[in-house]
C-alpha positions as CSV (number, residue, x, y, z in Angstrom):
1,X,0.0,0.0,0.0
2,X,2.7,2.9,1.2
3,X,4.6,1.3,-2.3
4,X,1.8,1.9,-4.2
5,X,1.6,5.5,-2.3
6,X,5.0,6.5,-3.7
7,X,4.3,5.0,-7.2
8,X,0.9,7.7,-7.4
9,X,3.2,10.5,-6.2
10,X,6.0,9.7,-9.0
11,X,3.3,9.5,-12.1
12,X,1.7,12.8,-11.0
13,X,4.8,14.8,-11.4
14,X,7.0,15.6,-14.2
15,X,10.5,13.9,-13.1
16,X,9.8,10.4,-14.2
17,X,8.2,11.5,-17.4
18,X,11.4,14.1,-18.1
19,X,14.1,11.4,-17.1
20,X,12.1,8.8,-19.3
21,X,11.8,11.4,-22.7
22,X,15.6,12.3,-22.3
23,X,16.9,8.7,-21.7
24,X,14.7,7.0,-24.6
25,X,15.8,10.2,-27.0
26,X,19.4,9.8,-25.9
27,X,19.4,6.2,-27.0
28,X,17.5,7.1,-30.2
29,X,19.7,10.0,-31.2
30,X,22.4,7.7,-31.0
31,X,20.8,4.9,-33.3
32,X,20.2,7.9,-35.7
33,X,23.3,9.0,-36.1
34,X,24.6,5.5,-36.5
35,X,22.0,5.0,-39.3
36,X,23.4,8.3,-41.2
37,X,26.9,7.3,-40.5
38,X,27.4,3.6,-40.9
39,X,30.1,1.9,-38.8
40,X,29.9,4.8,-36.4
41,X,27.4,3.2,-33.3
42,X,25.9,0.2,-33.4
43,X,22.5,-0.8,-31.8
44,X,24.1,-1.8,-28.2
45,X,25.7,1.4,-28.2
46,X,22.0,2.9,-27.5
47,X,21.6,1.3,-24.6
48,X,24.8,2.6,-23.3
49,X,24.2,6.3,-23.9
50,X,20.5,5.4,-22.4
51,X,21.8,3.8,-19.5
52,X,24.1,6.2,-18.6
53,X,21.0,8.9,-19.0
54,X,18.5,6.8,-17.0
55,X,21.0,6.4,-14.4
56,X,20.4,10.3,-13.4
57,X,17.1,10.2,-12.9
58,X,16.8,6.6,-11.4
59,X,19.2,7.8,-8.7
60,X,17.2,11.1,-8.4
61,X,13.9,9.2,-8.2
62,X,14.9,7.1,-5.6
63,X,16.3,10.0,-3.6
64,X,13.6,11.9,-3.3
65,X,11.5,8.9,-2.3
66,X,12.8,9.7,1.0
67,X,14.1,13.3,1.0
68,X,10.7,14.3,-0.6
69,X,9.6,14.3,3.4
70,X,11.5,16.0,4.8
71,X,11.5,18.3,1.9
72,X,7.7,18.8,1.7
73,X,7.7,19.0,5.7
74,X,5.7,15.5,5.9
75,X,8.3,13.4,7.9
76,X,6.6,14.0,11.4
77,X,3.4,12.4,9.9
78,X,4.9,9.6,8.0
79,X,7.1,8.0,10.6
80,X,4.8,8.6,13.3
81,X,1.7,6.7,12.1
82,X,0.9,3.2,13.1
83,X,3.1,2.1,10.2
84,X,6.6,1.0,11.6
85,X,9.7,3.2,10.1
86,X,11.4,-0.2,9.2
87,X,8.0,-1.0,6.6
88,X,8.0,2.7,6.0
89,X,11.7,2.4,4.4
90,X,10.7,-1.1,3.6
91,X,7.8,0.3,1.1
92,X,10.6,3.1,-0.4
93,X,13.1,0.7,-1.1
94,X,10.3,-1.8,-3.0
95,X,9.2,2.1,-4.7
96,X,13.1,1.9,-6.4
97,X,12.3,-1.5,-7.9
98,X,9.4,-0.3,-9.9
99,X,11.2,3.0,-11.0
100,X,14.1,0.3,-12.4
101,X,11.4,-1.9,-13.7
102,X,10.1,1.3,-15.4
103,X,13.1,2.0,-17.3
104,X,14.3,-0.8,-18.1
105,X,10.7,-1.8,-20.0
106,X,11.8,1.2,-22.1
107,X,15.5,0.5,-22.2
108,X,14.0,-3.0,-23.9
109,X,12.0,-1.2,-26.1
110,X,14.9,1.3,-27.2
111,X,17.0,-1.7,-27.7
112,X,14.3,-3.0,-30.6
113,X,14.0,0.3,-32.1
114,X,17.9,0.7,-32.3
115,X,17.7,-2.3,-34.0
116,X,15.3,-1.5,-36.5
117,X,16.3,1.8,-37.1
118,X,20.0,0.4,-37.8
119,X,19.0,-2.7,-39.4
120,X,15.5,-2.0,-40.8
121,X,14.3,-5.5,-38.8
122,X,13.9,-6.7,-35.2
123,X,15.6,-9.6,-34.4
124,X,12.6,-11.0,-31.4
125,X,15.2,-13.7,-30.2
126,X,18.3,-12.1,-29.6
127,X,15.7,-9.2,-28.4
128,X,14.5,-11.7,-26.1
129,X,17.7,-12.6,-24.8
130,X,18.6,-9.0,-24.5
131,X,15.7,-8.2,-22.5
132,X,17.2,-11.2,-19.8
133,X,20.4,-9.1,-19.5
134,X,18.6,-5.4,-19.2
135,X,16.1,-6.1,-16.5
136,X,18.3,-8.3,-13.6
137,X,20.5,-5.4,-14.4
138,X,18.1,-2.6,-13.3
139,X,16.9,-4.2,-10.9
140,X,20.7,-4.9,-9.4
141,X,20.9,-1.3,-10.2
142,X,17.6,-0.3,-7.6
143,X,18.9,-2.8,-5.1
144,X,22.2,-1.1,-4.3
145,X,21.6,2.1,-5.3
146,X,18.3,2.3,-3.5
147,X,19.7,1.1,-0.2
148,X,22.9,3.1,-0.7
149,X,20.9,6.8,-1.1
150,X,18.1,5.4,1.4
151,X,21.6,5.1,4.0
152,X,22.6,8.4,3.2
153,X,19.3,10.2,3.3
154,X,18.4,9.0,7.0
155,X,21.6,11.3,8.2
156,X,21.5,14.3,5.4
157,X,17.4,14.1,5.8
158,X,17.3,15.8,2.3
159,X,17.6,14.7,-1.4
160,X,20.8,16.8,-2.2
161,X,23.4,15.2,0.1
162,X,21.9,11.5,-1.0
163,X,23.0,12.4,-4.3
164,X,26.1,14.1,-4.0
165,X,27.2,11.1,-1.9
166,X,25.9,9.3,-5.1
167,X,28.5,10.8,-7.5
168,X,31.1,10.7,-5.2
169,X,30.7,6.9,-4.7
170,X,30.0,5.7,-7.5
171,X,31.5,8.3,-10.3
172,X,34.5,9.5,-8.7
173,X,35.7,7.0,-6.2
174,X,36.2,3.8,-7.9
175,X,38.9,4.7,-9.9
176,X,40.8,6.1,-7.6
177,X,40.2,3.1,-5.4
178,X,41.2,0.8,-7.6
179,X,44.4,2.4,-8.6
180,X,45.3,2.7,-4.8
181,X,44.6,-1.2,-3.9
182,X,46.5,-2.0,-6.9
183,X,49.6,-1.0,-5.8
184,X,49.3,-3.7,-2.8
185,X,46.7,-6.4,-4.5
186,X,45.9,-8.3,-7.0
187,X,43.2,-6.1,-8.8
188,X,41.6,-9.6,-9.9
189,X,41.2,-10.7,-6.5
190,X,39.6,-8.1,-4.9
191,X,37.6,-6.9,-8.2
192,X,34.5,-8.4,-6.9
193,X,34.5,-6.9,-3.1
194,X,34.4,-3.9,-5.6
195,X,31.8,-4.5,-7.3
196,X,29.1,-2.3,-5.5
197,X,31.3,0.5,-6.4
198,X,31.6,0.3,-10.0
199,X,27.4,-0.4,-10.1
200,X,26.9,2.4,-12.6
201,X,28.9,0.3,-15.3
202,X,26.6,-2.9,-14.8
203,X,24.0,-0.2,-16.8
204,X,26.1,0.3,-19.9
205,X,27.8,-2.9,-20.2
206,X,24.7,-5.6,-18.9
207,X,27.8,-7.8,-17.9
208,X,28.0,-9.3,-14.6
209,X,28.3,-12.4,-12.7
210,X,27.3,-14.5,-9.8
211,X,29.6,-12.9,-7.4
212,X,28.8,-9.1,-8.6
213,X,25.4,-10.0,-7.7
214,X,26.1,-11.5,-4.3
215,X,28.6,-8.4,-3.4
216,X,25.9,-6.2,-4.6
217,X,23.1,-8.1,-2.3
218,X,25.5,-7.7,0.9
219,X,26.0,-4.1,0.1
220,X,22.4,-3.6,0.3
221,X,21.5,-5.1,3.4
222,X,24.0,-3.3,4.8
223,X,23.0,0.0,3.9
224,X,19.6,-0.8,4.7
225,X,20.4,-2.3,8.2
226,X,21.9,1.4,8.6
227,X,19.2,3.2,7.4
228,X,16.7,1.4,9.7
229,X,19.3,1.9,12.8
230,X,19.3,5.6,12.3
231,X,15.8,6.0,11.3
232,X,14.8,4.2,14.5
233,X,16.9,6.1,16.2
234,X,16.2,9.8,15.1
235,X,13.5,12.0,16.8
236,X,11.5,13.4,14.2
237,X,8.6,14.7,16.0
């Protein structure tokens, strides 16, 4: 019910529809100009630029699902109804699953116009198979992101800090972490305790494995175990 609650709240304003019109022309534009200059792009290089353009307004999305009140001053109501805070952040962090489901439906559907727009046909198997890789993806992606700005937005209690937290983390840290632990590991044996870090890539390659997606389940509980141990623990009457 409080899921469904954020769901009504996201298709009555303009963010979702904006984020899904810039993403789905992004990926278009991109299969355009590969139609008018041949060898250029190629169809899975639309899902690249529209991942990397749905990824902006997934993570914004999803932080506002909880900065949105404090924002709009309705925090002292929400967590102090008869709903516990744990199914209150419970019913957010199911919210970021349908606003990954959401994109990725039309991430699928870019994917067979790029197709057709490059190669005048759709191919409906290797669609089909595409359409396996795109939405365990997305759904990775609203697992760890979710949690992750969900963490962040139980101390900031806003939905600017969740995000610049956001593209420090995952834009601007990984490389730099990886170039420092290389110097005293093995960059292959620790690649995948790195995983949750380089979680924006997952969305323009649609590679990963068995043990991305276990590092990316433990990263999640663990920044939900910490948002629900400061939410419980803030006074926000």
């Amino acid at each position: 019910m409080l899921s469904w609650i954020e769901m009504r709240k996201a298709l009555a304003r303009s963010v979702l529809y904006t984020g899904i019109a810039l993403a789905v022309m992004t990926g278009l534009t991109v299969a355009i100009r590969g139609k008018q200059f041949p060898g250029v792009f190629e169809a899975a290089h639309s899902i690249t630029f529209y991942g990397n353009a749905a990824e902006i307004f997934m993570a914004v999305l999803m932080a506002k699902a909880l900065g949105d009140e404090f924002y709009y001053k309705t925090s002292t109501f929400v967590f102090s109804s008869s709903s516990s805070r744990l199914k209150i952040l419970a019913s957010k962090w199911l919210y970021h699953f349908w606003i990954a489901a959401v994109f990725a439906v039309f991430a699928i559907g870019v994917s067979c116009a790029a197709q057709w727009i490059l190669e005048g046909r759709v191919d409906t198997e290797a669609q089909w198979d595409h359409a396996l890789k795109i939405m365990p993806v997305y759904l990775l992606f609203a697992l760890a992101a979710g949690s992750f700005l969900l963490a962040v937005g139980s101390v900031t209690l806003n939905i600017v800090g969740p995000l610049i937290a956001y593209v420090v983390v995952f834009w601007f840290l990984p490389g730099a972490v990886a170039n420092l632990l290389e110097r005293w590991f093995s960059l292959e044996k620790i690649e995948t305790f790195l995983s949750p870090l380089f979680l924006r890539t997952f969305l323009v390659s649609l590679d990963y494995d068995f043990r991305d997606a276990i590092a990316l389940v433990l990263f999640s509980a663990f920044c939900f175990a910490l948002a629900a141990f400061i939410m419980n623990r803030r006074d926000l009457h």
